[in-house]
C-alpha positions in Angstrom: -117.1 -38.5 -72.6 -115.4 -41.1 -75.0 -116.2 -39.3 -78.0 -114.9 -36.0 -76.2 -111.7 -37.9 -75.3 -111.1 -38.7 -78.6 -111.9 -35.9 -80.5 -110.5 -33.6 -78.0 -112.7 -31.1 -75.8 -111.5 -28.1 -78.2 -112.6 -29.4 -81.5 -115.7 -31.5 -79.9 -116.9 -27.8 -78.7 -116.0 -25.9 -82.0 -116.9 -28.9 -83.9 -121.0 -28.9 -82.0 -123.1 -27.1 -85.4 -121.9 -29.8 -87.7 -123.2 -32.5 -85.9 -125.9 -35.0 -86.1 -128.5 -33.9 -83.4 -128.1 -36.9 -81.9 -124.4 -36.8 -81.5 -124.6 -33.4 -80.8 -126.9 -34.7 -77.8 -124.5 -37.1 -76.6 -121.0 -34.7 -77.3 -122.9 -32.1 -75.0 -123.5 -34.5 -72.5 -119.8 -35.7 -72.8 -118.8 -32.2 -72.2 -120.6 -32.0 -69.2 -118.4 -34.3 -67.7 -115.5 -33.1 -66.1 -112.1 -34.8 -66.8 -111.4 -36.0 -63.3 -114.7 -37.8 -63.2 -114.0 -39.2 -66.8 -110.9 -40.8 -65.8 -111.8 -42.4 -62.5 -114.8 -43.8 -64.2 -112.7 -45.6 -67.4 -110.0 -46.7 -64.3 -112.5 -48.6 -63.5 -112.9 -50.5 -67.3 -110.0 -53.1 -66.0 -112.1 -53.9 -63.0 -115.1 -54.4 -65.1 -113.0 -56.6 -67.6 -111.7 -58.9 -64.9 -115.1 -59.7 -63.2 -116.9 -60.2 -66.6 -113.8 -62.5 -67.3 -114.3 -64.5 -64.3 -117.9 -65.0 -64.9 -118.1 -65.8 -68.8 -114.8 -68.6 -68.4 -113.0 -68.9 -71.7 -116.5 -70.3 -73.8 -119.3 -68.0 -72.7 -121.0 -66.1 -74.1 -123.9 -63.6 -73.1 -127.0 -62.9 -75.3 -128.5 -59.7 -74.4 -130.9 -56.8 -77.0 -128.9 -53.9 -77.9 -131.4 -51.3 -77.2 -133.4 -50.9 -73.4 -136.5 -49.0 -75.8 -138.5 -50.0 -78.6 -137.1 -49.3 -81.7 -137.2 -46.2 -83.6 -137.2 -44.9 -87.1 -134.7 -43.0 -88.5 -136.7 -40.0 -88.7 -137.2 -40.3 -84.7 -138.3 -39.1 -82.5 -138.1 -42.1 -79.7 -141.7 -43.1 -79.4 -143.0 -41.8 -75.6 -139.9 -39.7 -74.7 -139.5 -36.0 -75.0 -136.9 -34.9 -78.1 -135.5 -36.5 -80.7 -132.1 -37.8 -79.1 -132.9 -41.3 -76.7 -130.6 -41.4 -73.4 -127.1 -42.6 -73.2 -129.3 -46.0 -71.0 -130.8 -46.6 -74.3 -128.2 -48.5 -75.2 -126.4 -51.7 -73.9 -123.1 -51.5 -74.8 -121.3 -49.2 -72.2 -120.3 -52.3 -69.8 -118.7 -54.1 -73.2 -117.1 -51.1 -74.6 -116.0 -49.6 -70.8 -114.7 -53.0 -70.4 -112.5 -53.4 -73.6 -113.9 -57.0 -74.6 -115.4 -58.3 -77.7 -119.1 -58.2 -78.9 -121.4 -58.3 -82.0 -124.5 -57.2 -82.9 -126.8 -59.3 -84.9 -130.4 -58.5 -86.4 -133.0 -60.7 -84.7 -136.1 -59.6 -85.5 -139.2 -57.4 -85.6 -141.0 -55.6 -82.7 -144.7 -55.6 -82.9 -144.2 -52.0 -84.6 -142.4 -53.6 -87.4 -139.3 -52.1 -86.9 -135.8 -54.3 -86.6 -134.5 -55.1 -83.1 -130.5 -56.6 -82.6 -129.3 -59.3 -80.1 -125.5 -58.2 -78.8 -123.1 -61.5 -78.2 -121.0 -60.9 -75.9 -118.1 -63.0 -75.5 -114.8 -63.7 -73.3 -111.5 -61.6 -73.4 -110.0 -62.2 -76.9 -113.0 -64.4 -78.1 -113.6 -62.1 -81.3 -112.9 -65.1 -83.7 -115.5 -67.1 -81.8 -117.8 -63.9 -81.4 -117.7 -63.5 -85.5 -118.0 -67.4 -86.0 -121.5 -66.9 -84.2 -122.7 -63.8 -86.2 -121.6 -65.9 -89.3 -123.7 -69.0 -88.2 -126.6 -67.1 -86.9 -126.6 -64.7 -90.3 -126.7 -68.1 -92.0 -129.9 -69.6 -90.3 -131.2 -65.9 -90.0 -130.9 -64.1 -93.1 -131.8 -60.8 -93.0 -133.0 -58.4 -95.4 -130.3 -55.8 -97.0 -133.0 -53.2 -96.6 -135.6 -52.4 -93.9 -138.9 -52.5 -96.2 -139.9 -49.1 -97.6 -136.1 -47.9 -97.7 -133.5 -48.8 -100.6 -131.1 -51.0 -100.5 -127.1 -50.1 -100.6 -126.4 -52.7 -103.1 -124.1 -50.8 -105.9 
């Protein structure tokens, strides 16, 4: 529904063919939604905001992985589930981006199929500087690759 709001539900339906099959997959499920239900879902955001807010304090800051699967390759499909697109739940950043707050993702490792997982940090209602001081300091003591092995880098 977000990218439907944004792009508009005219040109997101006229716009369907040129589109990545998975953003295809989640524009069609955004069009699914009707507009009513869109908005009393992000009137709730502020809600969200306020009792994240409460819990972090002004120094907190929550650790959690950005993906609810295993990881994937580029070439998909998601490994056990039917398709090629994985479900909206896949991800872990509704709450933060529903909410309007900061949060990072970091690389932080490998899954025992080799492919790269990421940590999201999370952090308090206008922490963004503190939020990038940690992906600084934790790209600093974890370097990562610029390239998953077997793919090229983007280095000009």
């Amino acid at each position: 529904p977000e990218l439907v709001a944004w792009l508009g539900r005219d040109r997101a339906e006229r716009s369907l063919d040129l589109m990545y099959p998975t953003v295809r997959a989640f524009m069609e499920a955004g069009l699914r939604v009707p507009t009513p239900e869109y908005v009393a879902v992000r009137s709730r955001g502020p809600a969200y905001e306020r009792a994240l807010a409460e819990a972090m304090g002004e120094d907190a800051v929550i650790a959690s992985p950005t993906l609810t699967l295993e990881g994937w390759t580029p070439e998909g499909p998601v490994p056990g589930l039917p398709g090629s697109s994985p479900p909206s739940e896949a991800f872990n950043t509704a709450v933060q981006n529903l909410a309007g707050i900061p949060a990072i993702s970091v690389p932080a490792g490998r899954l025992p199929n080799g492919l790269p997982f990421g940590l999201q940090f999370t952090g308090p209602r206008f922490g963004d500087a503190m939020l990038l001081g940690l992906a600084a300091a934790w790209e600093r003591a974890r370097p990562w690759a610029p390239a998953a092995p077997g793919y090229a880098s983007f280095a000009p």
